[in-house]
C-alpha positions as CSV (number, residue, x, y, z in Angstrom):
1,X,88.4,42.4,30.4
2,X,86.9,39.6,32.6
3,X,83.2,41.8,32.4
4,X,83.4,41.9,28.6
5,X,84.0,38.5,28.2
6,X,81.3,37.4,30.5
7,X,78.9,40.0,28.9
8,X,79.6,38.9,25.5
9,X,78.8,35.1,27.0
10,X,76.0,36.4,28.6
11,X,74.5,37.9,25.2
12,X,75.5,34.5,23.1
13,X,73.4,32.6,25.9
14,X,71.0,34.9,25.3
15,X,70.9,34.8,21.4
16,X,70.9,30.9,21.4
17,X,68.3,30.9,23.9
18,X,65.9,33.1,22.0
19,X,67.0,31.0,19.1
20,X,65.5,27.9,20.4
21,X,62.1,29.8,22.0
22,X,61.9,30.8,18.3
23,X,62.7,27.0,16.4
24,X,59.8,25.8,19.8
25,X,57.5,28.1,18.8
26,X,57.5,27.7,15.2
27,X,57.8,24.1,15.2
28,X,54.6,24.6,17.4
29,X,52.6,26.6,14.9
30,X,53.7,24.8,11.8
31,X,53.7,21.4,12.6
32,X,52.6,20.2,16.0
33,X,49.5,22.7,16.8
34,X,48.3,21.8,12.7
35,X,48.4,18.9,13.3
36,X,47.1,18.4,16.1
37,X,44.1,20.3,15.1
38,X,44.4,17.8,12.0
39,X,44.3,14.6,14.0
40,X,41.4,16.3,16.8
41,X,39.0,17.3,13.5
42,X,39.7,14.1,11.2
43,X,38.4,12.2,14.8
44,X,36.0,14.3,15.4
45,X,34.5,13.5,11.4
46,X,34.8,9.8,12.4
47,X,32.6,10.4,15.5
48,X,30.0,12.2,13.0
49,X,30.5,9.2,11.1
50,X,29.7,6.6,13.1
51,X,26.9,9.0,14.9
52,X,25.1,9.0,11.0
53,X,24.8,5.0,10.9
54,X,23.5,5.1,14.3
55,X,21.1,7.7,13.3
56,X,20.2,5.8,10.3
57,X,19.8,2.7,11.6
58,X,17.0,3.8,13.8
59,X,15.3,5.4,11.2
60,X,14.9,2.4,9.1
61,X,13.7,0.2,11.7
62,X,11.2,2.6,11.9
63,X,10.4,3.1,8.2
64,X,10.5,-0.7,7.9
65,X,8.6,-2.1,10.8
66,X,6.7,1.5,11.3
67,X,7.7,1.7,15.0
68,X,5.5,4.3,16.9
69,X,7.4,7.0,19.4
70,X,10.3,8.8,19.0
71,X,13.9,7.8,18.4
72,X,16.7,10.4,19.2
73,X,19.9,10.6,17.9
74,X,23.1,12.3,19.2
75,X,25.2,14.3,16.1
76,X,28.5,16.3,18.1
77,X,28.9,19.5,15.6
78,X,32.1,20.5,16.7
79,X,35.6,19.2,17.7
80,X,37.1,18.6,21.0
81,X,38.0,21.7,22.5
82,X,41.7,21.9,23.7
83,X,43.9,25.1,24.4
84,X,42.9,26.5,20.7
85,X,39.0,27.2,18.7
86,X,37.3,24.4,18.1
87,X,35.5,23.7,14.8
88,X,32.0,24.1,14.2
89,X,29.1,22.4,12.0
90,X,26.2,22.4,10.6
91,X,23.1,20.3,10.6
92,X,19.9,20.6,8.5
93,X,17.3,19.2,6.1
94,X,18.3,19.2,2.9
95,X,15.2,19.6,0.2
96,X,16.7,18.6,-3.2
97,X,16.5,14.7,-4.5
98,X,13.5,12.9,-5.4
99,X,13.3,9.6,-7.1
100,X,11.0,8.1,-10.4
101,X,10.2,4.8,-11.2
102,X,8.7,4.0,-14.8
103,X,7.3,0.7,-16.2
104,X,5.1,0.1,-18.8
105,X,2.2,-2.7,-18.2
106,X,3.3,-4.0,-15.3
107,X,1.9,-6.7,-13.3
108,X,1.0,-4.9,-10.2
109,X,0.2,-6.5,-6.5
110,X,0.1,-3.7,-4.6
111,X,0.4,0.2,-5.5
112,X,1.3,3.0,-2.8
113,X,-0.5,0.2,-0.5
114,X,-3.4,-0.1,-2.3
115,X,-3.6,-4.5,-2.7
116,X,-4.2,-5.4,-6.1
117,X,-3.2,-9.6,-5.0
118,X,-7.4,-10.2,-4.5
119,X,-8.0,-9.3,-8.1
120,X,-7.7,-11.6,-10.5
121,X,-6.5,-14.5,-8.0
122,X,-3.5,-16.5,-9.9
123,X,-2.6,-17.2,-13.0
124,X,-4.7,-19.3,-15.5
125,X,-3.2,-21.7,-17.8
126,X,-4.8,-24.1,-20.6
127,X,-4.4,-27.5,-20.1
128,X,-2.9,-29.3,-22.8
129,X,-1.6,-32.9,-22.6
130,X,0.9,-33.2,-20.5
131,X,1.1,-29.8,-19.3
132,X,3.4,-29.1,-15.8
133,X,3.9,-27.1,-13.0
134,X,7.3,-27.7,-11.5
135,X,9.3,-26.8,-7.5
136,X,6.4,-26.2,-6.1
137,X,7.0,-26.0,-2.2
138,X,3.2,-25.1,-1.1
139,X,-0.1,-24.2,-2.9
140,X,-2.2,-21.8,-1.9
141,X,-5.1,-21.7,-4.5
142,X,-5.8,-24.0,-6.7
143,X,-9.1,-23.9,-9.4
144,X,-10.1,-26.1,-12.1
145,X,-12.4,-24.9,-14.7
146,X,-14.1,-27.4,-17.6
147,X,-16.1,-27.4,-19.9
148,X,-17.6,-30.6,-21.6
149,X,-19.6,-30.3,-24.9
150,X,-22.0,-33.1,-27.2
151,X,-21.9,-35.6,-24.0
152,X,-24.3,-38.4,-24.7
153,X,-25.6,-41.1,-22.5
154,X,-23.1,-43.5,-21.7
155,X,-20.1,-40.8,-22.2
156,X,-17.5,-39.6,-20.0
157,X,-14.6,-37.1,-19.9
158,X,-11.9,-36.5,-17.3
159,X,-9.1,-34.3,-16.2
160,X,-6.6,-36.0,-14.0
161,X,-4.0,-33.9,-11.9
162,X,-1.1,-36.2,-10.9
163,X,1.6,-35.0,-7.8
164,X,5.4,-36.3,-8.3
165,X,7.5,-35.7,-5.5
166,X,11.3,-33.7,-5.6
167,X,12.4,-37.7,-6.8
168,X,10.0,-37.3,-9.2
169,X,8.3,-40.5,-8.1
170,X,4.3,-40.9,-8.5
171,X,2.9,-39.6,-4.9
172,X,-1.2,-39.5,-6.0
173,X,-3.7,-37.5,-8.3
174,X,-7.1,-36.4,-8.3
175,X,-9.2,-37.0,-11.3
176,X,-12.5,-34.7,-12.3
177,X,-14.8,-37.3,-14.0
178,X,-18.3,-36.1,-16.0
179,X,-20.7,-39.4,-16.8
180,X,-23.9,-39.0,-18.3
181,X,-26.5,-41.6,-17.5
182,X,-30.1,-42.4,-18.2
183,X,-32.1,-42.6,-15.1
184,X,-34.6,-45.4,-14.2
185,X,-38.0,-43.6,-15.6
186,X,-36.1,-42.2,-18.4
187,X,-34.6,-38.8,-17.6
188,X,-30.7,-38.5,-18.8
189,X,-28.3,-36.6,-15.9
190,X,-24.9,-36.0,-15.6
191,X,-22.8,-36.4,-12.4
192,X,-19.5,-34.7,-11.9
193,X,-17.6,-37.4,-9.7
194,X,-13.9,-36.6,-7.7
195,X,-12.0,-39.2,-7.6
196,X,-8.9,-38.7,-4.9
197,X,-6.3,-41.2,-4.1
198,X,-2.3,-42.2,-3.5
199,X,-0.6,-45.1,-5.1
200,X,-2.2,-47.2,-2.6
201,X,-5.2,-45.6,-0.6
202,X,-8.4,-44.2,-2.3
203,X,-9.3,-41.2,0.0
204,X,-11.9,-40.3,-2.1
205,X,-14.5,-41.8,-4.6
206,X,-18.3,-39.8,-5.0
207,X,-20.5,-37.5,-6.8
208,X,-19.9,-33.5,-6.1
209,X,-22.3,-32.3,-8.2
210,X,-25.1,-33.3,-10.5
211,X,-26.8,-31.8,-13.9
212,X,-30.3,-33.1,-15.4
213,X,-30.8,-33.3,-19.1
214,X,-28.2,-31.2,-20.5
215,X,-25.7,-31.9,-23.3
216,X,-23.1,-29.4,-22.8
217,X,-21.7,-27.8,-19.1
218,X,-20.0,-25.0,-19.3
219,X,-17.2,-23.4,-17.1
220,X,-17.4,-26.1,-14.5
221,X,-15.3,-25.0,-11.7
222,X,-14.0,-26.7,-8.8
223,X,-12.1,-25.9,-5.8
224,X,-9.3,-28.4,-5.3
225,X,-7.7,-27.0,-2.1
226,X,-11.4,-27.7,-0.2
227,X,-10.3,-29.8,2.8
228,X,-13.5,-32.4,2.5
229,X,-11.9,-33.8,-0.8
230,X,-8.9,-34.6,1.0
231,X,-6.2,-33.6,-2.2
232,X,-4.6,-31.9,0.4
233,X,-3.7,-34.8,2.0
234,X,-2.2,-36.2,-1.4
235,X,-0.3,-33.2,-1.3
236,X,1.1,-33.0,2.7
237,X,2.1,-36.6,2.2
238,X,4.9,-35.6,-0.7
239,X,8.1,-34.3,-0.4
240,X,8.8,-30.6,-2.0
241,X,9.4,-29.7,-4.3
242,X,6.0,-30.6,-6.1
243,X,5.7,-31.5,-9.6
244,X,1.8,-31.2,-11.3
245,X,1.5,-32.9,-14.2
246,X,-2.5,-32.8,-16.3
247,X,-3.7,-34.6,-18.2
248,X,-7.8,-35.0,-19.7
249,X,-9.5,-38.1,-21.7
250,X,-13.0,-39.0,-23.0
251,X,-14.7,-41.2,-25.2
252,X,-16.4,-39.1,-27.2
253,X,-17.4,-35.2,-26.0
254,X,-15.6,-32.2,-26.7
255,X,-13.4,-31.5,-23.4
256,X,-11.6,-28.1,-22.6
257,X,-10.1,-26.9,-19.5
258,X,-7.6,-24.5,-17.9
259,X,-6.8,-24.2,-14.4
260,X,-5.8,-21.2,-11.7
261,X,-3.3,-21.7,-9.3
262,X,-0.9,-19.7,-6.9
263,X,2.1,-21.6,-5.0
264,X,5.6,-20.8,-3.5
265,X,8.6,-22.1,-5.3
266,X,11.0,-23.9,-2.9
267,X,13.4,-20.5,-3.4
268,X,10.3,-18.7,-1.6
269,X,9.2,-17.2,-4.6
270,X,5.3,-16.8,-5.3
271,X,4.1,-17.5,-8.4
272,X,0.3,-17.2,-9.8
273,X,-0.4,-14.1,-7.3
274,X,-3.2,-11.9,-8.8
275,X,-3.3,-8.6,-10.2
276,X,-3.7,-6.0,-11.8
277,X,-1.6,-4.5,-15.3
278,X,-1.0,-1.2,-15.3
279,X,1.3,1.3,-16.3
280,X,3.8,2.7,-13.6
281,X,5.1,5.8,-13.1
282,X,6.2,7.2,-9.8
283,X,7.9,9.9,-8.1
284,X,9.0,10.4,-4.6
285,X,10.8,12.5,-2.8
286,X,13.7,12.1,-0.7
287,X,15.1,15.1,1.7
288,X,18.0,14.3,3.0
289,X,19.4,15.0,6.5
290,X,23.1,17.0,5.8
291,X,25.9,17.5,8.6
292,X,28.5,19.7,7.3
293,X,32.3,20.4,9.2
294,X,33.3,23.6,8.9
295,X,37.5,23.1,10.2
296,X,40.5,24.7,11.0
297,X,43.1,22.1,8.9
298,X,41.2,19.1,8.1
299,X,39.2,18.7,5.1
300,X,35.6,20.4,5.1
301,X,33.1,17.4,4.7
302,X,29.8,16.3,4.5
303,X,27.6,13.3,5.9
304,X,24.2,13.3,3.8
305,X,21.5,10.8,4.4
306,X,19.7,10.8,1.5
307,X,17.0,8.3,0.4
308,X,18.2,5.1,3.0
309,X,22.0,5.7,2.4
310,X,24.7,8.2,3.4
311,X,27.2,10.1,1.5
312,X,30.6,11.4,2.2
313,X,30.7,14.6,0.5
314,X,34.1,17.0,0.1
315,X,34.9,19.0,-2.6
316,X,36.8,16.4,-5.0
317,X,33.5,14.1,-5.2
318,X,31.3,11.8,-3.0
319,X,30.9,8.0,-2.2
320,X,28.2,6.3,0.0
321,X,30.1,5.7,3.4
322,X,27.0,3.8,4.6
323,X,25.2,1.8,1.7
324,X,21.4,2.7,0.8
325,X,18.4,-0.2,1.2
326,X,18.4,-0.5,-2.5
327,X,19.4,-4.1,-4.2
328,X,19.2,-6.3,-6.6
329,X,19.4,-10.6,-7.0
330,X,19.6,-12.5,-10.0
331,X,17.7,-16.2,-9.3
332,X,18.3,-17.9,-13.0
333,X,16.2,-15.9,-15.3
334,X,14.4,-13.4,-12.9
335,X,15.4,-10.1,-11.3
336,X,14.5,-8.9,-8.0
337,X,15.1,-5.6,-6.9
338,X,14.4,-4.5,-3.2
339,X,14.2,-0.5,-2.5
340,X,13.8,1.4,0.3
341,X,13.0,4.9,0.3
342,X,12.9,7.7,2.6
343,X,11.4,11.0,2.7
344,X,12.3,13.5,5.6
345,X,10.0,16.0,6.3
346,X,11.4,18.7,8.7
347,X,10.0,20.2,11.6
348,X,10.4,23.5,13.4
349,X,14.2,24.0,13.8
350,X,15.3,22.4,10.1
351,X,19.0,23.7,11.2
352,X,21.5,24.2,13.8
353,X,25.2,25.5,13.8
354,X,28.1,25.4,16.3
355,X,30.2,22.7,18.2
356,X,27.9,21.2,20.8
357,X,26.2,18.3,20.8
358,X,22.8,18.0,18.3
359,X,20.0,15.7,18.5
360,X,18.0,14.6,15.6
361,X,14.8,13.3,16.9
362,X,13.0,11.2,14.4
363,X,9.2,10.1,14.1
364,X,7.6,7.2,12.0
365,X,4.7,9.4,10.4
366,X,3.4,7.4,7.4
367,X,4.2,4.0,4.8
368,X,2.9,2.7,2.0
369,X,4.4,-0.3,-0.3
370,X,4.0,-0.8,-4.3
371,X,4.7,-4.6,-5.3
372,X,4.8,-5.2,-9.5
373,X,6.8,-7.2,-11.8
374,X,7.7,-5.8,-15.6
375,X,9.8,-6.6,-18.4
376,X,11.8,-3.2,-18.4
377,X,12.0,-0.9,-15.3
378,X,13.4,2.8,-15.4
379,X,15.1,4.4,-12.4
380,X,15.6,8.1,-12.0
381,X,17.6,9.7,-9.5
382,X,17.5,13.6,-9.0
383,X,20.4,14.4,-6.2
384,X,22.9,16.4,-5.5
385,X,25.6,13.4,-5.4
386,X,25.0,11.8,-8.5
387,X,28.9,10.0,-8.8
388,X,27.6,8.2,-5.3
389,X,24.4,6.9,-7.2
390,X,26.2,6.3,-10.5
391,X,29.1,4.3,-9.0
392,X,26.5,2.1,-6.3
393,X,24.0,1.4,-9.0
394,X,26.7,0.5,-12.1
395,X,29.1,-1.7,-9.4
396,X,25.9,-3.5,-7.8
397,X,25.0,-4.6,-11.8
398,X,28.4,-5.4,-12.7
399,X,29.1,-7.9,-9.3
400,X,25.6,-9.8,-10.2
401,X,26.9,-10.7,-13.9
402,X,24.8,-8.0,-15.3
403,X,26.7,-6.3,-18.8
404,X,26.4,-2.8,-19.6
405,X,24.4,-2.0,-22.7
406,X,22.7,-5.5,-22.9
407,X,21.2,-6.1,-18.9
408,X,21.2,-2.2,-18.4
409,X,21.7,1.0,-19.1
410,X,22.9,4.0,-17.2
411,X,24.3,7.4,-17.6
412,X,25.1,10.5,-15.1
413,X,24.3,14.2,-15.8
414,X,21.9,16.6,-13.3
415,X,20.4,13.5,-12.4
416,X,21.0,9.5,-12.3
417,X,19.2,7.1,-14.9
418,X,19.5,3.7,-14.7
419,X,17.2,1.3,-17.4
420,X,17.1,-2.1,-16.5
421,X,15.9,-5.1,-19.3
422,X,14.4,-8.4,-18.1
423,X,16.4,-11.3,-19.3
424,X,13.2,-12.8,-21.8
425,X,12.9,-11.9,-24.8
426,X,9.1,-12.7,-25.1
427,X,8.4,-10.3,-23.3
428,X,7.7,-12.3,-20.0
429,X,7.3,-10.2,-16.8
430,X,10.7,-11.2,-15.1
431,X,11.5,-8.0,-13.1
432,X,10.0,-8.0,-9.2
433,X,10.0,-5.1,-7.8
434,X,9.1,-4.7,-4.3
435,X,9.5,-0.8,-3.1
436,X,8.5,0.9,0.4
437,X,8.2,4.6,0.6
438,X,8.5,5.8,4.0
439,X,8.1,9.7,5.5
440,X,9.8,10.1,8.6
441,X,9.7,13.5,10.6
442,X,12.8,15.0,11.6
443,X,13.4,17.6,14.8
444,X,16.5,19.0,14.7
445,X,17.6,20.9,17.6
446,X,20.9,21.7,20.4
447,X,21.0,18.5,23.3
448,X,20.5,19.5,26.8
């Protein structure tokens, strides 16, 4: 009796034993192994993460600053590995996104590197009475053209260019003076005196040039930056930002004049830099570098640099984890948009699988920089990610004050297209553009 009962025991011990192996093991396999593959894969994609700005980084500073040599970057494909399979990736070039640019007539400084800023040096303006050139911070070119007609002996004309300082407080002018006189055995001439001074030192007072018996002078021109008539001085001795004012007189001839001139604003803009109108239209394209996870329990994802930015990619949508080098100020009236693009080009190995450690080794191979202003500029976007463009590009807009469907347009289909309008209605060049297209080679490859 004693036996049975201790069997009977022995097989409950048994039973409730096996009982609790079996709750162990399950718990194991349905909640603490999953998630512990969870937790080891959704680190491991923050490591790939942080590995992608790294990555990028480097290769803007070289698309930027064109750094020779070659820059390596570590990408781990896989998970840790513990007591079960760890997961995998895969890293490649991707060849599918490009992106347009369109303007008609723009202003153009420099195109795909080509410098347009020599032709047509600043911007000419007639002079009227009282015509102004306000917050000026420093002048780099500065030309006077005139032109005097019917001058008799005894007649003068003048253009006087007067400097205010930020007070607006009289600092000194220079004054461009024409005076035709008869000479002692008859003959008439005409002397073209400068006349340079502050409100209480005259620097300069003399002839700079001389005509003989001629009525009318045409397209007189005169260099006002040249050191030896000391305006420059006039100039130095005021406090920024600058105010021209000009003004022209005479007693009798017919005077006309207009002058060129290029100077920084005291907000660093330049205004007056010359070039050349034309029409823009340009495509680029923009391979992207693509890490994707293949895992156990975590979500499959995807880092893509594409352009200057990375995307996280999983199957529900995509956002930029790492924002791309494009943006855009609003200073008053005028637009400025700054872009950064890059193009990888692969070479030999363009992908590797498993769950070691990658490198990515990246080399500067060529840049080139296009520089115009325009009244309306259209951006295209092909990519594979377009609700990662279409939400950057709309929320950038929106944050600056822009309004949808009066500042810009934009829409989302196979591609991205965003139309921006300049904020003048006269059709005033008030977009700047400044764009850098950079190609960067890409060797992708298993480390050590």
């Amino acid at each position: 009796m004693i036996r049975d009962e201790r069997a009977v025991v022995g097989i409950l011990s048994m039973v409730l034993v096996l009982g609790i192996v079996a709750i162990v093991i399950t718990y194991l396999n349905v909640d603490f192994f999953p998630s512990l593959i969870k937790n080891n894969e959704a680190s491991h994609m923050r490591e790939v993460g942080n590995q992608f700005s790294e990555m990028v980084s480097r290769m803007e500073m070289q698309a930027i600053f064109e750094v020779e040599g070659v820059m390596a970057s570590p990408i781990t494909l896989g998970s840790k590995t513990l007591w079960f399979p760890p997961s995998s990736g895969t890293i490649g070039v991707e060849q599918s996104g490009s992106v347009h640019l369109n303007a008609t007539n723009a202003f153009v400084r420099v195109l795909e590197g080509k410098d347009y800023s020599a032709v047509g040096q600043g911007v000419t303006h007639e002079i009227s009475q009282g015509t102004e050139e306000t917050n000026i911070a420093k002048i780099t070119y500065f030309m006077l053209t005139i032109n005097v007609n019917n001058i008799g002996t005894n007649d003068y004309a003048l253009v006087n260019v007067s400097v205010y300082d930020k007070d607006g407080d009289y600092v000194g002018s220079a004054v461009v003076k024409f005076i035709k006189k008869a000479g002692s055995k008859g003959q008439e001439w005409t002397g073209v005196y400068l006349i340079v001074s502050n409100s209480t030192t005259e620097y300069l007072n003399q002839p700079v040039s001389w005509y003989y018996a001629e009525n009318d002078i045409s397209n007189y021109r005169i260099n006002l930056l040249n050191p030896n008539y000391r305006f420059t001085e006039v100039l130095s001795s005021a406090e920024t930002p600058l105010t021209l004012s000009f003004t022209y007189s005479s007693n009798g001839p017919e005077i006309s004049a207009d002058y060129t001139i290029v100077y920084e604003t005291q907000e660093g803009d330049e205004v007056g830099v010359g070039g050349k109108l034309k029409n823009i239209d340009l495509t680029y394209l923009c391979n992207a570098i693509k890490f994707s996870s293949s895992n156990l329990r975590f979500i499959d994802q995807s880092y893509v640099f594409e352009c200057s930015g990375t995307i996280l990619h999983q199957e529900d949508g995509n956002i930029f984890y790492q924002l791309p080098s494009i943006s855009f100020d609003r200073r008053g009236t005028k637009t400025e948009i700054d872009m950064l693009i890059i193009n990888v080009i692969p070479k030999d190995y363009s992908e590797v699988s498993g769950n070691r450690l990658s490198s990515v080794k990246t080399k500067f191979r060529m840049g080139r920089s296009t520089v115009f202003e325009t009244n309306t500029l259209n951006l295209t976007i092909i990519t594979n990610y377009q609700n990662a463009w279409y939400e950057y590009l709309d929320n950038s807009l929106q944050k600056l004050g822009f309004e949808k469907g009066v500042d810009y347009e934009i829409s989302k289909g196979k591609n991205v297209s965003l139309k921006i309008y300049g904020v003048s209605k006269d059709g005033e060049r008030d977009i700047e553009v400044h764009m850098k297209y950079a190609e960067i080679e890409a060797e992708i490859g298993i480390r050590g």
